[in-house]
C-alpha positions in Angstrom: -30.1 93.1 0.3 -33.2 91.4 -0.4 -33.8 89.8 3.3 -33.1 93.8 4.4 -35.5 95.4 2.7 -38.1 93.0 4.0 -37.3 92.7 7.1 -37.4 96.6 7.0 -40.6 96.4 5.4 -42.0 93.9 8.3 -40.9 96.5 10.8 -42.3 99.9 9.3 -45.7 97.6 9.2 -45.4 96.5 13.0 -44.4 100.3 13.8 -48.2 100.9 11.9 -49.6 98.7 13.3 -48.3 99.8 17.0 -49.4 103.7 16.5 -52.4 102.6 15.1 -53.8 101.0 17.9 -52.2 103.7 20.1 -54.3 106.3 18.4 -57.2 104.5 19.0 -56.5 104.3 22.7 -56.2 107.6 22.9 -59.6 108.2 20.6 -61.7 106.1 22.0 -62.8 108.7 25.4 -63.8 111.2 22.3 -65.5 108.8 20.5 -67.1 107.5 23.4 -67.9 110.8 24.6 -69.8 111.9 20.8 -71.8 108.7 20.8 -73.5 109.2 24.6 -73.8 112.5 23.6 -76.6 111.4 21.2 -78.3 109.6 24.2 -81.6 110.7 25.6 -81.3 112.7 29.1 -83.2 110.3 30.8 -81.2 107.0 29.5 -78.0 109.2 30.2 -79.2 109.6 34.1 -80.4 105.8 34.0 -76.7 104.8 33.1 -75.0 107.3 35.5 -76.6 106.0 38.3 -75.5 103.0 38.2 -71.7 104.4 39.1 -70.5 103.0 42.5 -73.3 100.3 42.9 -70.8 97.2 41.3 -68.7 95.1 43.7 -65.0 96.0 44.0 -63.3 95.0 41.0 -65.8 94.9 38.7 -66.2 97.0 35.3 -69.1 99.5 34.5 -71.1 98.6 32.1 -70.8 100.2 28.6 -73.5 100.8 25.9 -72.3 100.9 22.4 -75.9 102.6 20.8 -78.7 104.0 22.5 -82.3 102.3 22.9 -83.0 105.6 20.6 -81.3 107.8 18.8 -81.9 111.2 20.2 -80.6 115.2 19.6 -82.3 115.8 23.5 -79.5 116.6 25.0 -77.8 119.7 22.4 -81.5 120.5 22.5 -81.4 120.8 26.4 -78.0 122.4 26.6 -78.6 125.1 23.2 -81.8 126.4 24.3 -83.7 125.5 27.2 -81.0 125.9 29.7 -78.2 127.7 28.8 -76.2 127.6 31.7 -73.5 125.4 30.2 -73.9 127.6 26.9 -73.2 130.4 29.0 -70.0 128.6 30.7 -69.0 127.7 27.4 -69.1 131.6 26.0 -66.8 132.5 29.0 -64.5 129.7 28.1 -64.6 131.3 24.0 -63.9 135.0 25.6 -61.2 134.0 27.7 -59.5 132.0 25.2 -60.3 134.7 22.4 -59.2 137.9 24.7 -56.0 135.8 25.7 -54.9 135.0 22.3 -55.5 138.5 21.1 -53.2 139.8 23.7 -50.6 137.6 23.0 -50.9 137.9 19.2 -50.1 141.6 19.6 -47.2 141.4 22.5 -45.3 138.1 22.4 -44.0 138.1 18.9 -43.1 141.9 18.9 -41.5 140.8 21.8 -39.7 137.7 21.3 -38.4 139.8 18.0 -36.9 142.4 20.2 -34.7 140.0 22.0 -33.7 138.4 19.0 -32.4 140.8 16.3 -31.8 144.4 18.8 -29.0 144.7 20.9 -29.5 146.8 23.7 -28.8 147.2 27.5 -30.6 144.8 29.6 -31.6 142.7 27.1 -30.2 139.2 28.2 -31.6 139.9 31.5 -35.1 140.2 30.4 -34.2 136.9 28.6 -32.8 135.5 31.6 -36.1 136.7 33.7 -38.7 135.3 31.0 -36.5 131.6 31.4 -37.1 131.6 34.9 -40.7 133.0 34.9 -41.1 130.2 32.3 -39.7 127.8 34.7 -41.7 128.4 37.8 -45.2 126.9 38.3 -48.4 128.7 38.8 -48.0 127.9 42.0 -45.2 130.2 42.8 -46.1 132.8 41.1 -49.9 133.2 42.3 -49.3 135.1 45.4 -47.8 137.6 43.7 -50.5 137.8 40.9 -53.3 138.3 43.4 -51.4 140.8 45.8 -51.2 142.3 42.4 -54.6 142.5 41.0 -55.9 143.0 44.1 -54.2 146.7 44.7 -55.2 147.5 40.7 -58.6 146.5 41.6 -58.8 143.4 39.0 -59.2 141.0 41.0 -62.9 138.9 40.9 -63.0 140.3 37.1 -62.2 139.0 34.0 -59.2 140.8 33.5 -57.7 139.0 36.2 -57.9 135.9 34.5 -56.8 137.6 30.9 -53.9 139.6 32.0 -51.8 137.1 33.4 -52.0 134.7 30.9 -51.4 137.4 28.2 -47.4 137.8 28.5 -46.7 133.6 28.3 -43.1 133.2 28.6 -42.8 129.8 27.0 -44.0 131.2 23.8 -41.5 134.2 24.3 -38.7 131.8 24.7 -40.1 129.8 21.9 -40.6 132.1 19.1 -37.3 133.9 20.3 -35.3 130.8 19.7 -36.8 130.3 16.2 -35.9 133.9 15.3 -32.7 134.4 16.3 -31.9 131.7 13.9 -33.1 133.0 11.3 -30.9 134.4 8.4 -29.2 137.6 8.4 -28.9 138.1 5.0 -33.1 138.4 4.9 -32.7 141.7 7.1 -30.2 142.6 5.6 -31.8 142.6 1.8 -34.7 143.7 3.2 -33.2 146.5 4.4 -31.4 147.5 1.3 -34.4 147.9 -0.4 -35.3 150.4 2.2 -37.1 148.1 4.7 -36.9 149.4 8.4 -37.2 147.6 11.7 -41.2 147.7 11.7 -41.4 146.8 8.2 -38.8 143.7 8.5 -41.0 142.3 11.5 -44.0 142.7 9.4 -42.8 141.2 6.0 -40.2 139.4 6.8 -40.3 137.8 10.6 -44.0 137.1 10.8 -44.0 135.3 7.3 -40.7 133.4 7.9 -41.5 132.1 11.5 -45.5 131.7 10.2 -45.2 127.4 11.2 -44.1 128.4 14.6 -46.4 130.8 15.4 -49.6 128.5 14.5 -48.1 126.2 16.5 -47.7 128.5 19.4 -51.0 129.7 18.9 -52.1 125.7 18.8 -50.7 125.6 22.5 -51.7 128.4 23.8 -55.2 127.6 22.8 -55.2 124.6 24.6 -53.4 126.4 27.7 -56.3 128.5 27.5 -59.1 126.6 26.7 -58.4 124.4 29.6 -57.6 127.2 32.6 -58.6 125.7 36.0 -56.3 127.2 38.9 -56.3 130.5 37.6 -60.2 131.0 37.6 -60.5 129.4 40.7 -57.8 131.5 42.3 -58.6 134.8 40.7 -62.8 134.5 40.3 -63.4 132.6 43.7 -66.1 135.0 44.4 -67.9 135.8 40.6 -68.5 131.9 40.0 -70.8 133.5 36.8 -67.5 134.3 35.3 -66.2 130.8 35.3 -65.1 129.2 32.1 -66.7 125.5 31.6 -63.5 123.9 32.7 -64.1 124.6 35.9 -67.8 123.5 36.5 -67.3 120.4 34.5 -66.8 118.5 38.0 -70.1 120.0 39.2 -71.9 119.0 35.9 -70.7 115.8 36.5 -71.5 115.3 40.7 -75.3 114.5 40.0 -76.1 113.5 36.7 -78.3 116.0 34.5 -78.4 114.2 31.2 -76.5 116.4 29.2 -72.6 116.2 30.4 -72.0 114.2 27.2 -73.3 116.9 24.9 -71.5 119.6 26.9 -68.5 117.8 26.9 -68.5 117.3 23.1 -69.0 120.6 22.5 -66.4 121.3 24.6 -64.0 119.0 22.8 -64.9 120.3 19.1 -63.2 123.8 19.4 -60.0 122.4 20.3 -60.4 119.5 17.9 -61.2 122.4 15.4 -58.1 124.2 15.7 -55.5 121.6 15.9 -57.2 120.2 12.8 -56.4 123.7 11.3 -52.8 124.6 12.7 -51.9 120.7 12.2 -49.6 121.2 9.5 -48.2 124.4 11.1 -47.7 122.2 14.4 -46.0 119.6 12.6 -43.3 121.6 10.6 -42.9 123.6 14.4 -42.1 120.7 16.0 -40.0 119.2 13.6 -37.7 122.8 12.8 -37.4 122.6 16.9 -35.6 119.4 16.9 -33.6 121.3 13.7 -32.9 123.7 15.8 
């Protein structure tokens, strides 16, 4: 019994061990990324310049601290040219205006199809699996035909819209609710609790891990939207959120990607660090499930 605990004990350390340097595999671009960010412009252009002019094979050269410790570039980026700031407020509305939407439609929704009986329903279930299953690239012919005879498309709404009725999160927070307990609603509504009131004090505080976990995703979804600005805004490029310019940024060096970058990374980082309990205890009471 004794050789089995230890042996046990050798393995949950190698396991550790293992995940440990995984996670700083995966770390190291952000850490990377924060530390140039607190190089000067001009060192940052010195060191991007010297992309593509090593022999085949051979590794750039990394700097591990700067010649001097400067704030330049955040100073560059926050207030004398604020065109990345400006990206990076259209990237914050889209992701704000998007979440809002879905906050007030997807779990009203996903509630619907799981406690009401009524005709139709397991066909709008049915049709929110397969619009969950098809890629963007299916269904953006149909979006811009779409917006185009409302007269949203090149606006902002054309981005927002779309992304407002998600299906995955639709089919995710319905398969959480419909396995809830019966016996809630049903107290609940002995005490004189109607449909509105049982969605409100007993749904939404009952399925509260899943939905910051949804809201987690989404976030991300949204936070990183490429294809749908450059399909729906190809001709307002001022309404472009920074994911999309970041390859432009990075074409000729300006001494500031780092800085934008980080502050590009710390609003996700930001909200997973919030919701990462919530996207824990989702993921685990999915594999429950």
């Amino acid at each position: 019994m004794k050789r089995f605990f230890a042996r046990l004990r050798r393995r949950h350390v190698a396991a550790r061990l293992m995940l440990t340097l995984l996670a700083a595999v995966v770390l190291l671009p952000v850490v990377v990324t924060l530390l140039y960010s607190f190089f000067s412009p001009a060192e940052i252009k010195a060191f991007m310049e010297t992309r593509g002019s090593y022999a085949a094979g051979a590794l750039m050269q990394v700097k591990l601290r700067p010649d001097m410790f400067s704030l330049s570039q955040y100073y560059q980026i926050l207030i004398q040219d604020t065109s990345i700031l400006r990206y990076f407020v259209n990237s914050a509305m889209y992701a704000g205006a998007i979440l809002l939407g879905q906050a007030l439609l997807i779990p009203a929704m996903a509630y619907a199809l799981s406690r009401f009986r009524f005709p139709g329903r397991d066909a709008i279930f049915f049709l929110v699996i397969m619009l969950m299953l098809l890629p963007f690239q299916v269904t953006m012919v149909p979006n811009v035909l779409t917006l185009r005879r409302l007269g949203l498309l090149g606006t902002v709404w054309s981005v927002i819209l779309p992304m407002t009725v998600a299906p995955f999160f639709i089919f995710l927070l319905r398969q959480y609710m419909i396995s809830l307990p019966a016996d809630m609603f049903e107290a609940a509504q002995i005490d004189g609790a109607g449909p509105v009131r049982c969605f409100f004090h007993v749904a939404l505080p009952v399925s509260r891990p899943m939905l910051g976990c949804a809201v987690a995703l989404s976030f991300a979804d949204c936070w990183n939207l490429v294809e749908q600005p450059l399909t729906y805004l190809s001709g307002s490029t001022q309404l472009y959120p920074l994911s999309v310019v970041f390859n432009q940024l990075t074409q000729k060096s300006t001494g500031v990607e780092f800085a934008g970058a980080a502050l590009y990374t710390l609003p996700a980082l930001f909200v997973y660090l919030f919701f990462q309990s919530d996207i824990l205890e989702g993921v685990q009471l999915t594999e429950l499930k």
